[in-house]
C-alpha positions as CSV (number, residue, x, y, z in Angstrom):
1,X,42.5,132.7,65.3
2,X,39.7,134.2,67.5
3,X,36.5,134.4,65.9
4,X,33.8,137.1,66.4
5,X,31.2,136.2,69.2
6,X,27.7,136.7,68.0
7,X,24.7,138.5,69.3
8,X,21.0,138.1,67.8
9,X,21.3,141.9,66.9
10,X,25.0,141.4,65.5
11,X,24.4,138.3,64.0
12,X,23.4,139.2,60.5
13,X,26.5,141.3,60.2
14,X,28.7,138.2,60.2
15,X,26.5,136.3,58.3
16,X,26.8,138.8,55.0
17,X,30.6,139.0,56.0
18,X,31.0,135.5,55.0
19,X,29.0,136.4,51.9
20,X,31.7,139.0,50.8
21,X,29.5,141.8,51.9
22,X,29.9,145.0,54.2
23,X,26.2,145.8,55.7
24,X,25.4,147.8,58.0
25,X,22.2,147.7,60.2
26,X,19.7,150.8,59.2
27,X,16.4,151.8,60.8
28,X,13.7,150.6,59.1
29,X,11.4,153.6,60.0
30,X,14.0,156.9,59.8
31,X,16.7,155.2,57.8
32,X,19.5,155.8,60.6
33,X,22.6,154.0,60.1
34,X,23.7,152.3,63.7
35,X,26.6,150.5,64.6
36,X,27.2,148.5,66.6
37,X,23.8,146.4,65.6
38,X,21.5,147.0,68.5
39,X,17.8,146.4,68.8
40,X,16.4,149.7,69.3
41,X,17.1,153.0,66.5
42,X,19.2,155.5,68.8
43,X,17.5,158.2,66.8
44,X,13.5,157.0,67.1
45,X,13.4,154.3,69.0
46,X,12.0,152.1,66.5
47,X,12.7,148.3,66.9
48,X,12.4,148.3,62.6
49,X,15.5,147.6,61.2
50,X,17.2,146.4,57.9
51,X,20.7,146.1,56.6
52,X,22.1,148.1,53.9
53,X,25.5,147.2,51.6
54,X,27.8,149.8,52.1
55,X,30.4,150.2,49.0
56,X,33.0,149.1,51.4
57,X,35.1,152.3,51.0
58,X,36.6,154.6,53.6
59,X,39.6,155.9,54.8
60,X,41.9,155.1,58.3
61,X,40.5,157.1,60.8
62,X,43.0,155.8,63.6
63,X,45.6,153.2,64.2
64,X,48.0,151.4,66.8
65,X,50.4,148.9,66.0
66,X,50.6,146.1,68.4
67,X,53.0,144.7,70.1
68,X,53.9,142.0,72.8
69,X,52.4,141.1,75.8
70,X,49.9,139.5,73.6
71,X,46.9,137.4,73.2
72,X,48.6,133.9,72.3
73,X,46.9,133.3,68.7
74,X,48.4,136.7,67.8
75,X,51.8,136.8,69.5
76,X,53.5,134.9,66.7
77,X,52.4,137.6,64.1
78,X,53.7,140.9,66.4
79,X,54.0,143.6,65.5
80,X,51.0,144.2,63.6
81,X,48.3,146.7,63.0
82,X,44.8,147.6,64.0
83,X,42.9,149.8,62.3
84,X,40.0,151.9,62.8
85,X,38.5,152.8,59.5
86,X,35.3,155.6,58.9
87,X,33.0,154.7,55.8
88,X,32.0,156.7,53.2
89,X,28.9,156.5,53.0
90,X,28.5,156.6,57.3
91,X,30.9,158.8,58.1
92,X,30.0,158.5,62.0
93,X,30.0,154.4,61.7
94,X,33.6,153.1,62.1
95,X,34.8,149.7,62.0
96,X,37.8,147.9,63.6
97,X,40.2,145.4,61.3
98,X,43.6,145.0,60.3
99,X,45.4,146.7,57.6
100,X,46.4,143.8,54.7
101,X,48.9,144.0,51.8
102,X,46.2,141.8,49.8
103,X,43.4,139.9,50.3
104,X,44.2,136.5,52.1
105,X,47.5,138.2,53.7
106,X,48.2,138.0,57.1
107,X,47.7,140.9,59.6
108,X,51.5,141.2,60.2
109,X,51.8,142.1,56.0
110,X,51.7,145.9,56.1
111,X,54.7,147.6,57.8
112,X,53.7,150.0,60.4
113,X,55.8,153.2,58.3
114,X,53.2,152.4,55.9
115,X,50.3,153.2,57.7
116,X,48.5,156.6,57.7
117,X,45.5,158.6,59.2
118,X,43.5,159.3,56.3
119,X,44.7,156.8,54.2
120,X,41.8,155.7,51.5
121,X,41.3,151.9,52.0
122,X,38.7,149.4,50.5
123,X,37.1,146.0,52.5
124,X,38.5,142.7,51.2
125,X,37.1,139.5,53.6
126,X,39.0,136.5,54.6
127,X,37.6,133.7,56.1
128,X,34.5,135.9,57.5
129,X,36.4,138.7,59.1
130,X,36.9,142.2,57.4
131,X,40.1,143.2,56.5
132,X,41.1,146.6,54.6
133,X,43.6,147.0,51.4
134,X,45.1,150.2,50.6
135,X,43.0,152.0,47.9
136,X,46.8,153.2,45.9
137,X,49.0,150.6,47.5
């Protein structure tokens, strides 16, 4: 499996994902959600910034199903889906994962008739990465 490379600005985002938690970063000074993790508040340009747990909740904003020519650690799962997902409590912040049956599942566990724009979802996290489960499966 490929894993995530990491940035200093990035960095703590991977770090509470292997803690089971969704953060986002947050300027320290005006409160502005940002991601992806940079150094510098789009809205202020303050280098202050925190991280704040987001309830993990969302909905799909956009999709694709995958399918061969592949990357080689994936090929052996094709098809499967990628996800874009909007949170609910960022609305403009929208993160990138696979659509799971459960947690722990592989990425190849949802069939592509089942997935839908607008689709509620919650995070689940396996091994680090965030993965999404349907809210009414």
């Amino acid at each position: 499996m490929l894993r995530p490379v990491t940035d200093p600005d990035g960095a703590p985002f991977w770090t509470y994902a292997e803690q089971g938690e969704l953060r986002v970063q947050a300027c320290a000074d005006c409160g502005e959600l940002r991601f992806p993790p940079r150094p510098c508040c789009p809205h202020c340009q303050s280098f202050e910034a925190d991280w704040r747990r987001m309830s993990g909740q969302g909905r799909v904003w956009s999709y694709v199903v995958a399918h061969p020519p592949l990357l080689p650690d994936y090929a052996a799962l094709a098809p499967y889906n990628v996800v874009v997902v909007e949170l609910d409590e960022a609305p403009r912040i929208r993160l990138v994962g696979n659509l799971v049956a459960e947690p722990g599942a592989a990425i190849d566990s949802v069939p592509a008739d089942r997935l839908r724009i607008g689709a509620r979802v919650r995070v689940v996290f396996d091994d680090g990465l965030a993965r999404w489960v349907l809210e009414r499966p």
